[in-house]
PALUMVO-770851 format. One record per residue (C-alpha): residue in one letter; x, y, z; residue number from 1. Coordinates in nm, 4 decimals. Example, Ala and Ser with C-alpha at 12.3 -4.5 7.8 and 13.67 -1.06 7.14 Angstrom:
BEGIN
atom type=A&c1=1.2300&c2=-0.4500&c3=0.7800&seq=1
atom type=S&c1=1.3670&c2=-0.1060&c3=0.7140&seq=2
// end
This chain:
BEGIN
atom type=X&c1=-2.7130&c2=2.0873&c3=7.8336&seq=1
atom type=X&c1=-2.8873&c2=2.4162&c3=8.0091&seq=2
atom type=X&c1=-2.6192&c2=2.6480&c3=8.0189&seq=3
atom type=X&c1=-2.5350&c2=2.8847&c3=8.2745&seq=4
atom type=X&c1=-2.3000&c2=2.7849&c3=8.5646&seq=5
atom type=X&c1=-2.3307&c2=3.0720&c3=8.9147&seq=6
atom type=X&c1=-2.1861&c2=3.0688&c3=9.2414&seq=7
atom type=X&c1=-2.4464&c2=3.1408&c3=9.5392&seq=8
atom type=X&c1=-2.2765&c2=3.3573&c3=9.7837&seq=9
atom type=X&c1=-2.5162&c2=3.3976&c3=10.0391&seq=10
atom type=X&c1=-2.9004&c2=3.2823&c3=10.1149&seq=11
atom type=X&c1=-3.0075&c2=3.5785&c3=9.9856&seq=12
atom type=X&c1=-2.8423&c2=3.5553&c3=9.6991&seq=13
atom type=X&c1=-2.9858&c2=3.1569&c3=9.6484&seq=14
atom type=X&c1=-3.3458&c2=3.1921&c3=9.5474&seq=15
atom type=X&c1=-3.2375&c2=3.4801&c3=9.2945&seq=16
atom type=X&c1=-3.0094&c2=3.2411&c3=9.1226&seq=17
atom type=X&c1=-3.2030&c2=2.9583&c3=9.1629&seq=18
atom type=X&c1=-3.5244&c2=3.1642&c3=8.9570&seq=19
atom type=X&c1=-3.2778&c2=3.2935&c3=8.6788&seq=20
atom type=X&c1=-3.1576&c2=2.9454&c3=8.6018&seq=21
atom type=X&c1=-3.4828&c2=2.8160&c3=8.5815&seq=22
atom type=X&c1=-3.6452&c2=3.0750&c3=8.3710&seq=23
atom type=X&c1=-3.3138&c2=3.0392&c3=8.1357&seq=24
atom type=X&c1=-3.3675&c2=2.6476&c3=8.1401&seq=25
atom type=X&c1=-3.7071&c2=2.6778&c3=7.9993&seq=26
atom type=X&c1=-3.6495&c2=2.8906&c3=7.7707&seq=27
atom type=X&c1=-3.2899&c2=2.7619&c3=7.5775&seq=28
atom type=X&c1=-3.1303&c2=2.4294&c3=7.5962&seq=29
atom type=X&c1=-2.8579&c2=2.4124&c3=7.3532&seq=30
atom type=X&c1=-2.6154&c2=2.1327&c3=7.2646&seq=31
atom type=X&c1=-2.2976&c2=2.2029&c3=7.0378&seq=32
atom type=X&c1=-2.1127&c2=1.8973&c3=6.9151&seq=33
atom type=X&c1=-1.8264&c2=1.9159&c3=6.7328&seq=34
atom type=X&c1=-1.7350&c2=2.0796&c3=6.3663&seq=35
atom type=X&c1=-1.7332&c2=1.7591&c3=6.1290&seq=36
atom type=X&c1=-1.8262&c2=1.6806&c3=5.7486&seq=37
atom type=X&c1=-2.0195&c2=1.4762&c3=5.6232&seq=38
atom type=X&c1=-1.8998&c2=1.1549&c3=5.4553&seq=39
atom type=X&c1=-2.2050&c2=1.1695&c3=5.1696&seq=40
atom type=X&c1=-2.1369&c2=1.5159&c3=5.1245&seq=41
atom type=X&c1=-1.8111&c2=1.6727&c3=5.2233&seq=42
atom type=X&c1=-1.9174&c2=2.0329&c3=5.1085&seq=43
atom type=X&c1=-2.1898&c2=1.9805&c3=5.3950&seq=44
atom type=X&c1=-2.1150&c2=2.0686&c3=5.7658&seq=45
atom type=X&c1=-2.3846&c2=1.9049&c3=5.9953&seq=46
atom type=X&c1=-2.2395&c2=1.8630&c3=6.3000&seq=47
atom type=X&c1=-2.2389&c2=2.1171&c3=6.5707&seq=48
atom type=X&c1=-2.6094&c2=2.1603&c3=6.5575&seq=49
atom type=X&c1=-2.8176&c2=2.3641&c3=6.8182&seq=50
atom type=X&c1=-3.1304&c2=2.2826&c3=6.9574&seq=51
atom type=X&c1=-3.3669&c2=2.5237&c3=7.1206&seq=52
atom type=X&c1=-3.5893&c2=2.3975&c3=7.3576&seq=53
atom type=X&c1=-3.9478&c2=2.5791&c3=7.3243&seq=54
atom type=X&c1=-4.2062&c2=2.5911&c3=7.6138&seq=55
atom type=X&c1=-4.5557&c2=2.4728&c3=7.6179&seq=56
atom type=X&c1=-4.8249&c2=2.6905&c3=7.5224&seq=57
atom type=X&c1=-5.2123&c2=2.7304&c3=7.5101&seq=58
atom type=X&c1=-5.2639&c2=2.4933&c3=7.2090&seq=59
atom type=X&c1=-4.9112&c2=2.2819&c3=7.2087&seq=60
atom type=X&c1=-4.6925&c2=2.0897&c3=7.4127&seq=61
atom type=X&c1=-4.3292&c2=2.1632&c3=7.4432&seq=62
atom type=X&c1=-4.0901&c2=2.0631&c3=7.1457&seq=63
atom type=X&c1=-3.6839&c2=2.0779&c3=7.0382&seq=64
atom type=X&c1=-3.6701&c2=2.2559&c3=6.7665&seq=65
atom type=X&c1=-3.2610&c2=2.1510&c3=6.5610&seq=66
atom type=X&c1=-3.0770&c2=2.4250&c3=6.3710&seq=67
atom type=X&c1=-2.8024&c2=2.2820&c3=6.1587&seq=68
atom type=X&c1=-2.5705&c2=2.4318&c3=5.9581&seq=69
atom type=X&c1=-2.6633&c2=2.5041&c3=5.5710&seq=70
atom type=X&c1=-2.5588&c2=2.5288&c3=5.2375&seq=71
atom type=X&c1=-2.4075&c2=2.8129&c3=5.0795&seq=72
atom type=X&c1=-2.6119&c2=2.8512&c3=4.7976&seq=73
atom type=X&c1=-2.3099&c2=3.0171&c3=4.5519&seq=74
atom type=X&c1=-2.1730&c2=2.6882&c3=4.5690&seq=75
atom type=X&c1=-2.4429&c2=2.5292&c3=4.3474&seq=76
atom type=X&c1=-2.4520&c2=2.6319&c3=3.9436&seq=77
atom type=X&c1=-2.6846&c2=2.9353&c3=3.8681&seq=78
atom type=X&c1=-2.8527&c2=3.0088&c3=3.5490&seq=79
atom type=X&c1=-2.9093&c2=3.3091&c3=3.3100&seq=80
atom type=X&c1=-3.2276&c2=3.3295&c3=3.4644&seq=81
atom type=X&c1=-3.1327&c2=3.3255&c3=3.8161&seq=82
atom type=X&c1=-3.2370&c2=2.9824&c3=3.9142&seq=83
atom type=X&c1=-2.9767&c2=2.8029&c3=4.0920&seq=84
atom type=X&c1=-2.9538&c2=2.3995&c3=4.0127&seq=85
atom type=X&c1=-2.9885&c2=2.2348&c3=4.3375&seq=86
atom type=X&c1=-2.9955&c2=1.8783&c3=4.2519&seq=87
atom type=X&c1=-2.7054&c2=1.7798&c3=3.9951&seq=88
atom type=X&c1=-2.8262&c2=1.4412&c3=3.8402&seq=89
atom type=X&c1=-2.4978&c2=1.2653&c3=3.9830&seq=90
atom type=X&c1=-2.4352&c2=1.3462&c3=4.3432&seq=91
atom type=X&c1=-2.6815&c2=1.4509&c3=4.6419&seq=92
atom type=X&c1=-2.4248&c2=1.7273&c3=4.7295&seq=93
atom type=X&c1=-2.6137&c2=1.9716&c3=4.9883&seq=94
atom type=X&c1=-2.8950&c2=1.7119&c3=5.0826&seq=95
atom type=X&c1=-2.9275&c2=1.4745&c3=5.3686&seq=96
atom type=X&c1=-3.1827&c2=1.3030&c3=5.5945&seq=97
atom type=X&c1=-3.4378&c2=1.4800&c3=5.7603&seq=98
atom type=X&c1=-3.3369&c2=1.4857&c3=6.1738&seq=99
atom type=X&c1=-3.0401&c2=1.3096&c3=6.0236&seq=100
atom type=X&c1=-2.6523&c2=1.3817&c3=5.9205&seq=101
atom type=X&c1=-2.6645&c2=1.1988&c3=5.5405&seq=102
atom type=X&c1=-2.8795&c2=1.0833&c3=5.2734&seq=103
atom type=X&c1=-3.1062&c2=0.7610&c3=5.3960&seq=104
atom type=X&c1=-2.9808&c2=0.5105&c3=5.1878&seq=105
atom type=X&c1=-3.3417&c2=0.4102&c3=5.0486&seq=106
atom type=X&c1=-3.3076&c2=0.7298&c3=4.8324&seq=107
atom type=X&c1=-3.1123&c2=0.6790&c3=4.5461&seq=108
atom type=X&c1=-3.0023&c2=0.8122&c3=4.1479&seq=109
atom type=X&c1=-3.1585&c2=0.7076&c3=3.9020&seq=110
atom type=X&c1=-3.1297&c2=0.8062&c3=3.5389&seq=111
atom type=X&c1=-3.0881&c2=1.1760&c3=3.6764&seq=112
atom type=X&c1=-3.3159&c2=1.2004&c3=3.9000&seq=113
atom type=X&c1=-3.3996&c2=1.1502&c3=4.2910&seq=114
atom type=X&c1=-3.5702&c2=0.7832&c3=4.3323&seq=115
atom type=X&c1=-3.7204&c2=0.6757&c3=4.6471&seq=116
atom type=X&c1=-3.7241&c2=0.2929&c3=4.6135&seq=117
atom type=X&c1=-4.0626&c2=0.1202&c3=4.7967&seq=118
atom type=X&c1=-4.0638&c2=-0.0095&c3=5.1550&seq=119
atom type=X&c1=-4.4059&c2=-0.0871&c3=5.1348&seq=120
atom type=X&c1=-4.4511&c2=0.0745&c3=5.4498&seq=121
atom type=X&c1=-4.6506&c2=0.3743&c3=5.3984&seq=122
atom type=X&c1=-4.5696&c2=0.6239&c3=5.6054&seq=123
atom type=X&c1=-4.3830&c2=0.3887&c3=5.8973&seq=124
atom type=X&c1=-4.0211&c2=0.4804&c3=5.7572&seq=125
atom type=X&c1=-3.7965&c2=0.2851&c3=5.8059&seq=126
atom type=X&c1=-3.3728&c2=0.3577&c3=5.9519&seq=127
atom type=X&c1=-3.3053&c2=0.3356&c3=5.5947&seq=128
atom type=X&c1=-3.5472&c2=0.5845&c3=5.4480&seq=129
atom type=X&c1=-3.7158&c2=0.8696&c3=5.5525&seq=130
atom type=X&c1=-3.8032&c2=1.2439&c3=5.4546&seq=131
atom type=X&c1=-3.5153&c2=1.4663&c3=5.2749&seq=132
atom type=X&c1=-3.4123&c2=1.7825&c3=5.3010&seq=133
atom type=X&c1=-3.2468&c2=2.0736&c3=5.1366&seq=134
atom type=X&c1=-3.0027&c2=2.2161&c3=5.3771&seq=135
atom type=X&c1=-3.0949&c2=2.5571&c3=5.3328&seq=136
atom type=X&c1=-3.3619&c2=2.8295&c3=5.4752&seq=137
atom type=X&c1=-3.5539&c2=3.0080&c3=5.2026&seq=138
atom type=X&c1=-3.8182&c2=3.2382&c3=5.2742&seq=139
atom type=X&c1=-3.9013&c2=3.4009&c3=4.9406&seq=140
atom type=X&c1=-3.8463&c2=3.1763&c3=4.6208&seq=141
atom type=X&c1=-3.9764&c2=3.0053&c3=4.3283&seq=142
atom type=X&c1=-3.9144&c2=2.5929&c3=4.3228&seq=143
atom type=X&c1=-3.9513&c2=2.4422&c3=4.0059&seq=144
atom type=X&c1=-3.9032&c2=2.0697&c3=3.9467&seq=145
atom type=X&c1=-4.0390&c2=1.7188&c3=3.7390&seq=146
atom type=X&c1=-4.1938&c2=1.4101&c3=3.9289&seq=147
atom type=X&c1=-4.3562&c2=1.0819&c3=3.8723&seq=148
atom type=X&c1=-4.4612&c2=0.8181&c3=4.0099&seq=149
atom type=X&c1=-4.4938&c2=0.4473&c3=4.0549&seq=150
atom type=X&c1=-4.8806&c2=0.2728&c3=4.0242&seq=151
atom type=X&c1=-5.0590&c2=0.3564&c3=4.3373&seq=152
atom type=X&c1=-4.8099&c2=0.5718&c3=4.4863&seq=153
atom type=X&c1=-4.7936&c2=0.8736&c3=4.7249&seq=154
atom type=X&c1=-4.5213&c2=1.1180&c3=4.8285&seq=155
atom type=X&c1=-4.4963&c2=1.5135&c3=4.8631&seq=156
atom type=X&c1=-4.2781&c2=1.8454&c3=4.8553&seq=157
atom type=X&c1=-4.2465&c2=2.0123&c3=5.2031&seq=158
atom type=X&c1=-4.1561&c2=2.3874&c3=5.1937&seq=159
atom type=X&c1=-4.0833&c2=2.6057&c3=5.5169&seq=160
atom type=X&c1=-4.0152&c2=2.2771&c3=5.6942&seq=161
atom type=X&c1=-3.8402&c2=2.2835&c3=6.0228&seq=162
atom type=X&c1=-3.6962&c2=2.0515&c3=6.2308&seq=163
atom type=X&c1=-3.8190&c2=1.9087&c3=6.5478&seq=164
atom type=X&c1=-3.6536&c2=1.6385&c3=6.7711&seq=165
atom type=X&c1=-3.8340&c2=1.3588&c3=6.7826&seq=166
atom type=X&c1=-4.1522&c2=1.4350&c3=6.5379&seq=167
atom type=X&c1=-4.2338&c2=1.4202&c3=6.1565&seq=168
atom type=X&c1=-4.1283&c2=1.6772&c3=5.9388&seq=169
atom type=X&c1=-4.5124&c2=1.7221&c3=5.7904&seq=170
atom type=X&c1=-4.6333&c2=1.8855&c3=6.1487&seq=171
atom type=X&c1=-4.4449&c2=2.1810&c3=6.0670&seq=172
atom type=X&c1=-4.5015&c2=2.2955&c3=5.7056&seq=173
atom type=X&c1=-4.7300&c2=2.2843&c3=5.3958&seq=174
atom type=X&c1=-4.7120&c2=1.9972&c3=5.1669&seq=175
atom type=X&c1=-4.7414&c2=2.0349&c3=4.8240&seq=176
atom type=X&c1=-4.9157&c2=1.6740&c3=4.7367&seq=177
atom type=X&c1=-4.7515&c2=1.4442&c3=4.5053&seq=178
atom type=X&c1=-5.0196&c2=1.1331&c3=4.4328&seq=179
atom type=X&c1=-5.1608&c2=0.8650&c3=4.1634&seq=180
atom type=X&c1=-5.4976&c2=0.9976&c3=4.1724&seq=181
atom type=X&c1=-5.6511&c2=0.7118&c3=3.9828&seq=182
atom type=X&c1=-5.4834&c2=0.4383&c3=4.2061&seq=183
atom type=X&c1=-5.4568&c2=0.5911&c3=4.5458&seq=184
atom type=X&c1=-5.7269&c2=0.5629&c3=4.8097&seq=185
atom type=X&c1=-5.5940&c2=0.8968&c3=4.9313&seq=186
atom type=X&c1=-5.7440&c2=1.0584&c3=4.5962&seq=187
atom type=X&c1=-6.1244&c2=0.9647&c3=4.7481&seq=188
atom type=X&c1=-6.0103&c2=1.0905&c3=5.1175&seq=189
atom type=X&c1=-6.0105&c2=1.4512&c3=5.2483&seq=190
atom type=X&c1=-6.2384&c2=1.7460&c3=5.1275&seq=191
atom type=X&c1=-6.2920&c2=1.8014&c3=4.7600&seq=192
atom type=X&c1=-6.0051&c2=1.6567&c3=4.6498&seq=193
atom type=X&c1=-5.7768&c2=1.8401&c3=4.8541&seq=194
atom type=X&c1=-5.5556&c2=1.5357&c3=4.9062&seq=195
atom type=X&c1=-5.4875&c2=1.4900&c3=4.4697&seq=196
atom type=X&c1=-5.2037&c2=1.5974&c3=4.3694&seq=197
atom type=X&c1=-5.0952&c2=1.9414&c3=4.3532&seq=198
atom type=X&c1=-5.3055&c2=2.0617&c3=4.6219&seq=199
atom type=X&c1=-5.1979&c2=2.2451&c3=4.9620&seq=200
atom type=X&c1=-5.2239&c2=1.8418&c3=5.1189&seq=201
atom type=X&c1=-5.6199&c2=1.8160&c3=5.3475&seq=202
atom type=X&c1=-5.6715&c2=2.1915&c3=5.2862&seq=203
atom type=X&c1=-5.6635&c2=2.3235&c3=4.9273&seq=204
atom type=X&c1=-5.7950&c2=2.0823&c3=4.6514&seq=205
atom type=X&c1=-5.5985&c2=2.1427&c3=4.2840&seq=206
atom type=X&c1=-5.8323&c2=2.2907&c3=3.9991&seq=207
atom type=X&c1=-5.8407&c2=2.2196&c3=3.7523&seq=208
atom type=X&c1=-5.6505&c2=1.8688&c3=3.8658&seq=209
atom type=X&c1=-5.4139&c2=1.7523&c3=3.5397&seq=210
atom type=X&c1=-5.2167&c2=1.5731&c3=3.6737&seq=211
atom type=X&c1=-5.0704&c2=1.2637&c3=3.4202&seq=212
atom type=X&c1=-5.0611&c2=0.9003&c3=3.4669&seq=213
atom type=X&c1=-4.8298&c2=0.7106&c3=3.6640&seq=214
atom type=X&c1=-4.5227&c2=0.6320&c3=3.5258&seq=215
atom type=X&c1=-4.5131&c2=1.0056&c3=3.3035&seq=216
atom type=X&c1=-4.3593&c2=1.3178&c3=3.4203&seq=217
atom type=X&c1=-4.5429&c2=1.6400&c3=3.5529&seq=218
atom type=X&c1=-4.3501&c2=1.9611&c3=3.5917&seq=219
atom type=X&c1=-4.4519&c2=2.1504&c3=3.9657&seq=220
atom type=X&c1=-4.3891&c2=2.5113&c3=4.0751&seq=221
atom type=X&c1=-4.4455&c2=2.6582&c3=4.4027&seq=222
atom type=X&c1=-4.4005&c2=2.9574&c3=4.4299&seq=223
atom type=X&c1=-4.3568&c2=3.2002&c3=4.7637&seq=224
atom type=X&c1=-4.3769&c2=3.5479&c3=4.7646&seq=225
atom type=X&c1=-4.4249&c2=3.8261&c3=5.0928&seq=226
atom type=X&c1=-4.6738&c2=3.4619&c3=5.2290&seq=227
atom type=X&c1=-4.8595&c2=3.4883&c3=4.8852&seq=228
atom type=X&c1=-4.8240&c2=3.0973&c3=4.7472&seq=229
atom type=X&c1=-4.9067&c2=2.9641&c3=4.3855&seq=230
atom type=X&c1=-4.8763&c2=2.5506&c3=4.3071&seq=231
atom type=X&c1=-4.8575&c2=2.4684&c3=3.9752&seq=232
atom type=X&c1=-4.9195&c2=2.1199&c3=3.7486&seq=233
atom type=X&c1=-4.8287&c2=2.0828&c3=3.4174&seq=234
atom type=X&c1=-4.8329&c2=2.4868&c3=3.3170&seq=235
atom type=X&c1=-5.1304&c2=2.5778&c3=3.5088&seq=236
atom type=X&c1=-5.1959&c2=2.7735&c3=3.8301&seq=237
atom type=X&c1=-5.4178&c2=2.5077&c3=4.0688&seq=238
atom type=X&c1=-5.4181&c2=2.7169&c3=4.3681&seq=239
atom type=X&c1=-5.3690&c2=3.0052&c3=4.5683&seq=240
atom type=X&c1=-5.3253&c2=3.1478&c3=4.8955&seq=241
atom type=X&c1=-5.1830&c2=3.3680&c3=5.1337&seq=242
atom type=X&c1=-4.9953&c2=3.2649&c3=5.4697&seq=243
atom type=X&c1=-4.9656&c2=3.4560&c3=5.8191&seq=244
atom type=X&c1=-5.3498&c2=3.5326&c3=5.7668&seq=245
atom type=X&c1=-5.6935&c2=3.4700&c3=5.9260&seq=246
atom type=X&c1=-5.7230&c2=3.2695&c3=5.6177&seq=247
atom type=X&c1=-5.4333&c2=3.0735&c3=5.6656&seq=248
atom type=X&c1=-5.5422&c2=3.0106&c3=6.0235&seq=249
atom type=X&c1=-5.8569&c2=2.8645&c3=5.9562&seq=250
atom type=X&c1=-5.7199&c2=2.6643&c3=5.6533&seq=251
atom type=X&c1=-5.5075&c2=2.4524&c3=5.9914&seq=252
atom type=X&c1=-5.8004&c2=2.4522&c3=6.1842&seq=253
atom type=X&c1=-6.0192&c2=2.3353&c3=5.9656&seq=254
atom type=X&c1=-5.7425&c2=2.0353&c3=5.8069&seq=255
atom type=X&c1=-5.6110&c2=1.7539&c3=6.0188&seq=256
atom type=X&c1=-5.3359&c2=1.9593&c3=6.1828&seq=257
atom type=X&c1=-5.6477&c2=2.1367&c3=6.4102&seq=258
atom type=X&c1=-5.5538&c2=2.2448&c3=6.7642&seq=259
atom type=X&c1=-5.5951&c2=1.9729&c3=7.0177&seq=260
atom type=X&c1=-5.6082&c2=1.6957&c3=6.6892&seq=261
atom type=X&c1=-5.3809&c2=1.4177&c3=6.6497&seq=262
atom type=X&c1=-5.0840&c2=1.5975&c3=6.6172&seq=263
atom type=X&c1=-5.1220&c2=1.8376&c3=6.9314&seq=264
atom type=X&c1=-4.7691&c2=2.0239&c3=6.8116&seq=265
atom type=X&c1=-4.8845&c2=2.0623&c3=6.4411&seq=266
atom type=X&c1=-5.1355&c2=2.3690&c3=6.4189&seq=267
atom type=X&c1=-4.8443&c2=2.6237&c3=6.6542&seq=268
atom type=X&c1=-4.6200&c2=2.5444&c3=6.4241&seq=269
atom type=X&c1=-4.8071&c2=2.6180&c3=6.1200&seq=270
atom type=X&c1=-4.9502&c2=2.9104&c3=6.2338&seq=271
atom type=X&c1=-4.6523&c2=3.0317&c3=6.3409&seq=272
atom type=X&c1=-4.4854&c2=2.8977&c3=6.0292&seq=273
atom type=X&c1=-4.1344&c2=2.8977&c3=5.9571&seq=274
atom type=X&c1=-4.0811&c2=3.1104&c3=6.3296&seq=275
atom type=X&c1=-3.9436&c2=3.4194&c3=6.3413&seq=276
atom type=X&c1=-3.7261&c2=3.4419&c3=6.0658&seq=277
atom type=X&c1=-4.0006&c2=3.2947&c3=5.8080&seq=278
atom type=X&c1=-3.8130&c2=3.0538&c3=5.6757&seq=279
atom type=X&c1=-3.7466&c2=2.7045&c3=5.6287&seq=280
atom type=X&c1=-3.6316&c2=2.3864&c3=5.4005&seq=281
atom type=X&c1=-3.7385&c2=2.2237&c3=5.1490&seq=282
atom type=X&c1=-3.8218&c2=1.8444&c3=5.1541&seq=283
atom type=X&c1=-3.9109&c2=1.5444&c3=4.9511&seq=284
atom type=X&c1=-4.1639&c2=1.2610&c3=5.1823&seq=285
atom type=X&c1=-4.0540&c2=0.8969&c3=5.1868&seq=286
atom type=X&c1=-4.4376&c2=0.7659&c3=5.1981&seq=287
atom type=X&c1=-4.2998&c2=0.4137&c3=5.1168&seq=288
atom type=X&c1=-4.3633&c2=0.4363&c3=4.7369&seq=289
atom type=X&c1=-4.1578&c2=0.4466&c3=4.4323&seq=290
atom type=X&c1=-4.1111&c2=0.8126&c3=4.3290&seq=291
atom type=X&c1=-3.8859&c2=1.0046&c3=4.1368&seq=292
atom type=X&c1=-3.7722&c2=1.4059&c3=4.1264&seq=293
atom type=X&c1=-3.5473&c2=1.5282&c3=3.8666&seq=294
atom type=X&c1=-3.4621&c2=1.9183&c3=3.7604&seq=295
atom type=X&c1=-3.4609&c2=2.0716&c3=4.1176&seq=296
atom type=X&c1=-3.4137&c2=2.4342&c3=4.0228&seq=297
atom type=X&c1=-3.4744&c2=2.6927&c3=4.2906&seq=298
atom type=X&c1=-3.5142&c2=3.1270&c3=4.2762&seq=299
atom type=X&c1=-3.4138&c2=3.3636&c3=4.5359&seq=300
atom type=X&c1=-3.7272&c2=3.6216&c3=4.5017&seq=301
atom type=X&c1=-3.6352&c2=3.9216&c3=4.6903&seq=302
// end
């Protein structure tokens, strides 16, 4: 609800009030529910969320953007190394749906690893699948993990992701593209390959592209450091480039997520990416295909 309650005294007083609640109106909205645990994970707070209401601008239309509560990250198992095991091969402890308060139940465990089993449906998710998340904001880090996938399938790794009421979770972040190339049609779409796996997804093609077969594992990095990003395939740097820049800029302007495109809210929001704060989740796409993610291991860079 907008908050703010104020008594009007007088008439002189009215149109005073009146403008302050207003201006506060469009500016906040905030909704607290109450302090619960979740059933899938009871480690895992996510009630009592807020949700900031942001104004229109220039080049997007207003939005809701949903701040949750997040993991502590001492409560997950850290190496010698300093990477902290965020995935466990037996429970989805600190994960959950994506604008939701548990794991969709289309995403499953499987030999150790995170399975997404096939809709069918592309990228029309159904109430039983859907994106995951992470449930914690990193800003400078190193994520290293394996994948495969299923003939012909399609999926990705969202990092800085926010969420927005109401809207995907791909409007908002980069997408680190996980793809068949020799059996998707999205392999042929795009700009130079920029939609193969590995690449920044419609913007920044992977070379040299090694990426294996279906059905065989790749390893993946990405890697964020002071807006400087790496991806990785298979032991090899693909790509490389550097957020919060004019470079950056015209990388959205020039992909799918342009100002004024099909997704009017997209191209603020990666601009501006992760807000603030510059920082966000990360997130594994249900595109409707068989995929699997095993050996989540994330690094605090400071």
């Amino acid at each position: 609800m907008y908050s703010g309650n104020y008594l009007i005294n007088n008439k002189n007083n009215m149109k005073k009030s009146i403008l302050f609640v207003t201006v506060i109106g469009l500016i906040v909205f905030v909704s607290c529910g109450s302090v619960k645990k979740s059933a899938s994970d009871p480690k895992l707070k996510t009630e009592n969320s807020y949700e900031t209401f942001v104004p229109a601008s220039k080049t997007s239309p207003a939005y809701v953007r949903i701040d949750k509560p997040t993991n502590n990250l001492n409560d997950f198992p850290k190496d010698g190394d300093g990477f902290y095991t965020i995935f466990d091969g037996k429970s989805f402890n600190g994960w959950r749906g994506y604008n939701k308060d548990k794991m969709p139940t289309r995403w499953t465990i499987d030999d150790g690893a995170i399975k997404f089993n096939a809709t069918g449906m592309g990228e029309a998710q159904g109430a039983d699948g859907g994106d995951i998340i992470f449930a914690y904001n990193f800003n400078n880090f190193e994520l290293t993990f394996e994948w495969k996938v299923a003939k012909g399938a399609n999926s990705g790794v969202f990092y800085y992701a926010q969420e927005i009421k109401g809207e995907p979770i791909y409007i908002s972040c980069p997408e680190y593209q996980i793809l068949d190339n020799a059996n998707h049609l999205d392999a042929r779409a795009g700009v130079d390959g920029n939609r193969q796996s590995a690449s920044l997804y419609d913007m920044i093609p992977a070379k040299p592209q090694n990426s294996k077969p279906f059905g065989e594992w790749n390893t993946a990095t990405i890697i964020v450091y002071k807006g400087t990003v790496f991806h990785q395939q298979n032991g090899q740097t693909v790509l490389e480039y550097h957020l919060w820049t004019p470079q950056w800029t015209k990388l959205i302007a020039d992909s799918k997520f342009k100002p004024k495109g099909d997704f009017p809210l997209a191209y603020d929001l990666m601009v501006n990416l992760g807000g603030a704060k510059r920082e966000g989740y990360i997130g594994f796409q249900d595109h409707g295909d068989d995929v699997w993610f095993r050996n989540i291991r994330v690094k605090i860079l400071d």
